[in-house]
MIDOMI-445826 format. One line per field, with one value per residue (C-alpha): x, y, z; residue in one letter. Coordinates in Angstrom, 1 decimal, decimal comma. Layout:
BEGIN
px X;...
py Y;...
pz Z;...
rest A;...
END
This chain:
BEGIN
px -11,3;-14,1;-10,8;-10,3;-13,8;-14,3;-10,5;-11,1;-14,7;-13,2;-10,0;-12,8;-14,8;-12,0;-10,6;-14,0;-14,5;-10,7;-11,9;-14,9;-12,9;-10,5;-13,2;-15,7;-12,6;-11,2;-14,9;-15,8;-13,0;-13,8;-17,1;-16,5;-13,6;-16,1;-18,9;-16,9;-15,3;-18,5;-20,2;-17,0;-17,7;-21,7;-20,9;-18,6;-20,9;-24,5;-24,7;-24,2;-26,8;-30,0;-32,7;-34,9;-32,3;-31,5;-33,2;-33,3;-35,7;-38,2;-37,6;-37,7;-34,3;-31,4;-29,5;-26,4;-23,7;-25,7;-22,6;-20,1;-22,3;-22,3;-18,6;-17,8;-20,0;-18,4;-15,4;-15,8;-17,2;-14,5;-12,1;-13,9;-14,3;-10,7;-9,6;-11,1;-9,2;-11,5;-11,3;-7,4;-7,3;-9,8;-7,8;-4,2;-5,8;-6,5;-3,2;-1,3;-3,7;-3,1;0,9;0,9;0,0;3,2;2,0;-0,6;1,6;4,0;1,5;-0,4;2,7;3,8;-0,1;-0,6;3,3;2,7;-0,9;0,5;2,8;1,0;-2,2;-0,8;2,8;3,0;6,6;7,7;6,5;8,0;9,4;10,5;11,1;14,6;16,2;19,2;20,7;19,3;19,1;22,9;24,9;23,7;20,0;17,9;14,8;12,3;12,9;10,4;13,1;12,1;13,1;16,7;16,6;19,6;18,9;21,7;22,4;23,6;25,4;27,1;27,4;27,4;30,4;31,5;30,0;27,3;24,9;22,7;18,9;16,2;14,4;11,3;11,5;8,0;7,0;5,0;1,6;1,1;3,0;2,3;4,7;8,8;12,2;13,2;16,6;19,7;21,2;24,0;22,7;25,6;24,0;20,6;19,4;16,6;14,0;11,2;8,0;5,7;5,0;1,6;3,0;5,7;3,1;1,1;4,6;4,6;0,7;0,8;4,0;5,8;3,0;1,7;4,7;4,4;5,6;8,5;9,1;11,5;13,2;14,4;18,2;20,0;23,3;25,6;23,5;21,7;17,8;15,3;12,7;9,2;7,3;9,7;7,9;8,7;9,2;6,5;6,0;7,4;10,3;11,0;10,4;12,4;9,7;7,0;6,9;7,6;4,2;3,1;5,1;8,3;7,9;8,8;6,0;5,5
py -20,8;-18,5;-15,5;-18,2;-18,6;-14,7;-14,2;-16,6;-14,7;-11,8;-12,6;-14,4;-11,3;-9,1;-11,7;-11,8;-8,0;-7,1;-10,2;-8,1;-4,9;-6,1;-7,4;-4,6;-1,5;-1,9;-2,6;0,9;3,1;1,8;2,7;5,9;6,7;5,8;7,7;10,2;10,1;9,6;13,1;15,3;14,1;14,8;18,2;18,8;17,9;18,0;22,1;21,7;19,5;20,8;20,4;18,3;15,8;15,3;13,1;15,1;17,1;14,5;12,4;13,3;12,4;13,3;10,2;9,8;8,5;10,6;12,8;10,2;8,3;11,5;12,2;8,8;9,1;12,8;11,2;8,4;10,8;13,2;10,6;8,6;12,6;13,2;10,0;11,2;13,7;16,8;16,1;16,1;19,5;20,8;19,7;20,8;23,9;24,4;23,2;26,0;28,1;27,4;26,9;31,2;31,7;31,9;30,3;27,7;26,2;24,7;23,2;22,0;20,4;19,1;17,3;16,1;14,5;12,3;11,7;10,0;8,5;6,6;6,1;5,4;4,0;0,8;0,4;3,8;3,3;1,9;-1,5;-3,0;-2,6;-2,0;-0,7;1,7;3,2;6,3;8,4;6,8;3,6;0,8;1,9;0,9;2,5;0,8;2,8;2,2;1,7;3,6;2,4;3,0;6,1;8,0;11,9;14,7;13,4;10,3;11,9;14,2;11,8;8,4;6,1;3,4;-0,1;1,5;4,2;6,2;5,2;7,5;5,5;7,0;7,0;7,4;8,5;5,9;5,9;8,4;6,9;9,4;11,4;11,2;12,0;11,3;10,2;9,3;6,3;4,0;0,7;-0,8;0,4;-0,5;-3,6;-5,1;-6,8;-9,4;-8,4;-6,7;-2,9;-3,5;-5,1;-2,4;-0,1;-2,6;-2,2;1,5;2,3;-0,3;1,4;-2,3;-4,1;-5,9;-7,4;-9,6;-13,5;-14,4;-16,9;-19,6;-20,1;-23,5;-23,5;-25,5;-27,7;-24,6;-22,1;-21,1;-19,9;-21,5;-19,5;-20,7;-24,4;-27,3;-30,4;-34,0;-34,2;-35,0;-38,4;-36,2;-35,2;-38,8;-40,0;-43,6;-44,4;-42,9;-44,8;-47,8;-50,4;-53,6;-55,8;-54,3;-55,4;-58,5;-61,4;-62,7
pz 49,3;48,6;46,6;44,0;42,0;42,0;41,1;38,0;37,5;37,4;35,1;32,8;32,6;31,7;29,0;27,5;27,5;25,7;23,3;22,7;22,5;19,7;17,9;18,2;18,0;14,0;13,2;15,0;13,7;10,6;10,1;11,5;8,9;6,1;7,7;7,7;4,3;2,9;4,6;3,7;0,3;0,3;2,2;-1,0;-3,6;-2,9;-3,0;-6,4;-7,1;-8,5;-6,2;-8,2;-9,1;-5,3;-3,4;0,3;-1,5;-1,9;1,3;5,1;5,7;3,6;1,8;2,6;0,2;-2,9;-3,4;-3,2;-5,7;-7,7;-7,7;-8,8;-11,8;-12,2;-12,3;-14,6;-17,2;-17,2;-17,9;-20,5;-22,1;-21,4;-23,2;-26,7;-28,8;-28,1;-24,5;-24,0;-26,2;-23,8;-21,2;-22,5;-23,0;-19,3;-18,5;-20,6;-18,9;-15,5;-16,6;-17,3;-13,4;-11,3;-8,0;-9,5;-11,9;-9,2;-7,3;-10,1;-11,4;-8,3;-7,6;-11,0;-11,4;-7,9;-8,8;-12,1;-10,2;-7,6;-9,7;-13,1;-13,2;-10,8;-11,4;-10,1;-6,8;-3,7;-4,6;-1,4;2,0;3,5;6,8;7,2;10,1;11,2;13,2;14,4;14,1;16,3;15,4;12,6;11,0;8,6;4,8;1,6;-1,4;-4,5;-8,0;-9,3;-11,4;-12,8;-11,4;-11,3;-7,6;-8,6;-11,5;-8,4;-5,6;-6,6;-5,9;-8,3;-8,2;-5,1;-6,5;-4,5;-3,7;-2,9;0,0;1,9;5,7;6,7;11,3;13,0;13,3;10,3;7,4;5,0;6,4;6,7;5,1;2,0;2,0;-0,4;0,9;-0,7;-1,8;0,1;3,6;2,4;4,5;2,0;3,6;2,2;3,8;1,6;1,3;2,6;6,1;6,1;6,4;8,9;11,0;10,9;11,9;14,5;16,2;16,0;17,5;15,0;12,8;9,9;9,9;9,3;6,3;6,4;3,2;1,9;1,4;-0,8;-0,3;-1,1;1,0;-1,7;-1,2;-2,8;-4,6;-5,1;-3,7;-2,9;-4,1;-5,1;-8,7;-10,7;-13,2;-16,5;-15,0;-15,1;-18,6;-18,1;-14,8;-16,6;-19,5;-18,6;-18,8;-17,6;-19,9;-18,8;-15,2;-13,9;-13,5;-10,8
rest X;X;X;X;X;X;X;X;X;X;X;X;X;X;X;X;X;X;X;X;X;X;X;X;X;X;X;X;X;X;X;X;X;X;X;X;X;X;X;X;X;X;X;X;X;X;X;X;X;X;X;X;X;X;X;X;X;X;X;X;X;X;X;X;X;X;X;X;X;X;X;X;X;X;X;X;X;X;X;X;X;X;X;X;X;X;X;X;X;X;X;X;X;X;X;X;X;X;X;X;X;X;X;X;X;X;X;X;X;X;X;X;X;X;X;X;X;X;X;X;X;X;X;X;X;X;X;X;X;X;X;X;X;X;X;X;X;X;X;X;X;X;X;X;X;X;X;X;X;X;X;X;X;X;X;X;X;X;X;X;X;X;X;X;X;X;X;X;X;X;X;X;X;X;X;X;X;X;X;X;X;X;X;X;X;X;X;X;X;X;X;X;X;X;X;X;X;X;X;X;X;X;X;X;X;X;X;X;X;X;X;X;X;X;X;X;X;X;X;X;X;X;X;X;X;X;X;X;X;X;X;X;X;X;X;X;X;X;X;X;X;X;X;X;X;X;X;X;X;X
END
């Protein structure tokens, strides 16, 4: 009698401890990803900083975030300076510069066209999420489906009525690497999570998975997009208009 109290003790003490341990773990990692973020950063910028404009020299303790701070600023500027007509010739200058050197020029290019990519043109990115089978039939691997665009591949190996689609295939828990792949659109299983729970799905190794959304079908089979609700009084101009003389007395 006396194994059943300490067995339930002990099983509450554990639940209680992985509670805490879910809660407190994501809070942790996080702060530690930012703490770190943030003193990469200062370690990057504050040498440059004149001593009289930093504030370590003036305190006990040095001041952490003053470089990020500092960078942001940085960055802001250059922009607003690059946006101006003096600014972008300074800037195309550079660029011819750095265009004459043989090795820099291919990785410069390379940066700056993904960076403009990713940053700049929302509608070039990753649209949706999709699964093929890789690495062999019976097996299926979660893809990232990038736009449609017309490339000498397609003009090579596309088929008629089924084009090819670049789709990215990213490795579980690092998603920002993976395979880029040319895959029919035929075999391309589309999906409707978003790209931010793809992602979710990847990190998490499959452990934590987005819901699943039911979808309204019509009569026919036929989804229905958007909020199913009961018609509203102006869809109905014949009840809506009718007033208190046209009813019946009673």
């Amino acid at each position: 009698m006396s194994d059943a109290p300490k067995t339930s003790g002990m099983t509450r003490l554990r639940n209680y401890f992985l509670t805490g341990f879910i809660v407190c773990a994501p809070l942790a990692i996080t702060a530690y990803i930012a703490w770190s973020v943030i003193g990469w950063v200062d370690s990057w910028v504050k040498p440059y900083i004149p001593a009289r404009y930093s504030p370590d020299t003036y305190l006990p303790f040095p001041v952490p975030g003053f470089g990020l701070i500092v960078a942001l600023v940085m960055i802001t500027l250059i922009g607003f300076l690059t946006a101006n007509i003096v600014g972008r010739a300074i800037v195309g200058f550079g660029e011819r510069l750095l265009g004459r050197m043989p090795l820099v020029r291919g990785v410069y290019g390379s940066l700056k066209q993904i960076f403009e990519t990713v940053l700049s043109n929302k509608g070039d990115m990753f649209r949706q999420v999709g699964l093929v089978e890789y690495p062999r039939k019976g097996v299926w691997s979660l893809v990232f489906v990038a736009g449609e665009k017309e490339t000498e591949i397609n003009q090579k190996l596309d088929q008629e009525g089924d084009p090819l689609i670049a789709v990215f295939m990213p490795c579980t828990p690092n998603p920002t690497t993976g395979f880029l792949m040319y895959v029919l659109k035929s075999d391309i299983v589309l999906l409707d999570m978003t790209i931010e729970d793809g992602a979710k799905l990847i990190v998490s190794a499959g452990l934590v998975a987005p819901e699943v959304k039911s979808k309204m079908m019509t009569l026919d089979g036929q989804p229905i997009n958007g909020t199913v609700a009961n018609p509203s009084l102006a869809s109905h101009p014949a009840r809506s208009s009718r007033t208190a003389s046209s009813r019946p007395n009673k």
